[in-house]
N, C-alpha and C positions, 0 to 999 in steps of 0.2 A: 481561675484555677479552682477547682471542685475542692472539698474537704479531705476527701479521701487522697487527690491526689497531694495536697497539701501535708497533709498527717506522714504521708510516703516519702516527700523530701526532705523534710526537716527530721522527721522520728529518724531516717536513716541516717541522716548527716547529724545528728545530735548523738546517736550512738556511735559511732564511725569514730568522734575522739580519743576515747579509752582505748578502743580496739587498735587503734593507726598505732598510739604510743606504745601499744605490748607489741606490735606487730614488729615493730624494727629490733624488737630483741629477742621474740618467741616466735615459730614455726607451730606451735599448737592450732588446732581450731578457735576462735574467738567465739567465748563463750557466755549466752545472754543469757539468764533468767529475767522471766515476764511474771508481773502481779495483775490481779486485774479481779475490780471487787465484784466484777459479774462473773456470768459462769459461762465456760468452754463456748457455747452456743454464740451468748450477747457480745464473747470477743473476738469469734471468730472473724469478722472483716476488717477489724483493726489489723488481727494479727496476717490477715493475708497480705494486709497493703502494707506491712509493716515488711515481711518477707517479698514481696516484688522489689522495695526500696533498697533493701541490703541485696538483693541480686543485681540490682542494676551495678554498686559498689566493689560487684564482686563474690560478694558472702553468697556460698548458698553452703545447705548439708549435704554431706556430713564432712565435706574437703576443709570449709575455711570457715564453718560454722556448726558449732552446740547450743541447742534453744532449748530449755528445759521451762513450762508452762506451768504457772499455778493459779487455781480460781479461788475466788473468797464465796462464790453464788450469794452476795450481797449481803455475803454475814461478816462485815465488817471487821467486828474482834476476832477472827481468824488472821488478821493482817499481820501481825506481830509475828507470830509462828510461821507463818509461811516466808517472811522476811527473813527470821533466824533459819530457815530449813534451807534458802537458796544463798544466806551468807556459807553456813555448812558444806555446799557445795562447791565453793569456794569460786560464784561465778566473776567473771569480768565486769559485767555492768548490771544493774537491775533498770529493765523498762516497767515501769508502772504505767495505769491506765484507769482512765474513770473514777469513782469515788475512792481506789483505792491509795490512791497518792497521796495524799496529807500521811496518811500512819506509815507510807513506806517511806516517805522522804522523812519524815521523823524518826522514824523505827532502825533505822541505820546509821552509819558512822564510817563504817571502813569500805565500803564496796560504794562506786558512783554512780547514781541516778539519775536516769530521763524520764522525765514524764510528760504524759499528754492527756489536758481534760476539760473541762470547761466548768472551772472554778476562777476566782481572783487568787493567784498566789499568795500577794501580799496582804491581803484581809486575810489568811488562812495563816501567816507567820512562817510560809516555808521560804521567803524572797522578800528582799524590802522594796521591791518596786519589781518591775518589768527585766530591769534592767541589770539587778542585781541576785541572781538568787541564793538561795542558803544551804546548809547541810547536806555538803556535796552532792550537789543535786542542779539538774538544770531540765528547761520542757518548753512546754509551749502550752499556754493553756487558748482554747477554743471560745472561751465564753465573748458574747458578743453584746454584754450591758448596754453598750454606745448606739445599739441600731434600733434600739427598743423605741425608743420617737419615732424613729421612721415606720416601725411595722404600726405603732398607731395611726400614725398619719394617713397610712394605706387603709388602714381597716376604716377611716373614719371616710375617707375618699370612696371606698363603696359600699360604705352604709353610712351615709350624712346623720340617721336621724341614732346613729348607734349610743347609746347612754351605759351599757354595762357589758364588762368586757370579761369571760373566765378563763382561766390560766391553769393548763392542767398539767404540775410536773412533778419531777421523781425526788421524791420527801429524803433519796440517798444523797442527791446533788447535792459537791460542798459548797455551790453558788448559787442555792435555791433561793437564801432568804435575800442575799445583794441582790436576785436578778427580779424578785417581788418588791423589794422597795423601791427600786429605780422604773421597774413600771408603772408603783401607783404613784411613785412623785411624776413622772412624764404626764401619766394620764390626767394629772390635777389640772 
């Protein structure tokens, strides 16, 4: 299964909770607010495959769905205010995305959160494991530490005589410095 298609079933079925539980008592549209600490552009294929997902469920606009979108464009400390601006709104769920989930799944309290990112929750304090998560909030994170030997293995299988390996990633990632340590200890 692709990521994309992955991000589609689970992001839709991780929101679909909230929404089923109002559902059997309210006739209104089910209504999301999206965070997302890039900007309109870097989330636009999230959010498309995010909306293929909740059509398959059913959801589309404007009948049995309100999606109200907000960017941080990787300015971080905007997260807070944009968190208070879509509690304001008074939405049903907040999806978070990318580096902006730590401060939204902190930054709240009353409204339920999904997130999707490729972070370790639990090194970040929003979940005490996989398996538990925290501050009403639940996701999937993407990060893939565990495959890191392997893609060594491969780089070293077609380059035998390979001795120094560069790593080029996004200094916003809140799984930058796990996913550099676990490379250089692999690589030792």
């Amino acid at each position: 299964m692709r990521r994309r298609e992955f991000i589609t079933v689970f992001g839709s079925a991780a929101i679909a909770w909230p929404i089923v539980a109002r559902a059997q008592k309210d006739t209104r549209p089910a209504y999301i607010g999206f965070i997302s600490g890039l900007d309109s552009a870097g989330a636009a294929g999230f959010i498309d495959a995010f909306f293929q997902g909740l059509a398959a469920l059913g959801y589309v606009k404007p009948s049995t769905l309100k999606f109200d979108a907000l960017f941080a464009g990787s300015d971080l400390d905007r997260i807070p205010a944009l968190v208070d601006e879509l509690e304001r709104r008074r939405v049903d769920v907040i999806v978070t995305h990318a580096a902006a989930t730590e401060s939204v799944v902190r930054g709240h309290r009353t409204i339920p959160a999904v997130y999707e990112f490729s972070a370790d929750p639990a090194s970040l304090g929003i979940a005490t494991d996989l398996a538990h998560p925290l501050f009403n909030a639940t996701g999937i994170t993407l990060m893939l530490a565990e495959l890191n030997s392997k893609r060594l293995e491969l780089l070293h299988k077609i380059v035998p005589d390979l001795r120094h390996i560069a790593v080029i990633a996004n200094p916003l990632h809140p799984g930058v410095e796990l996913e550099r340590r676990d490379s250089e200890n692999k690589a030792s």
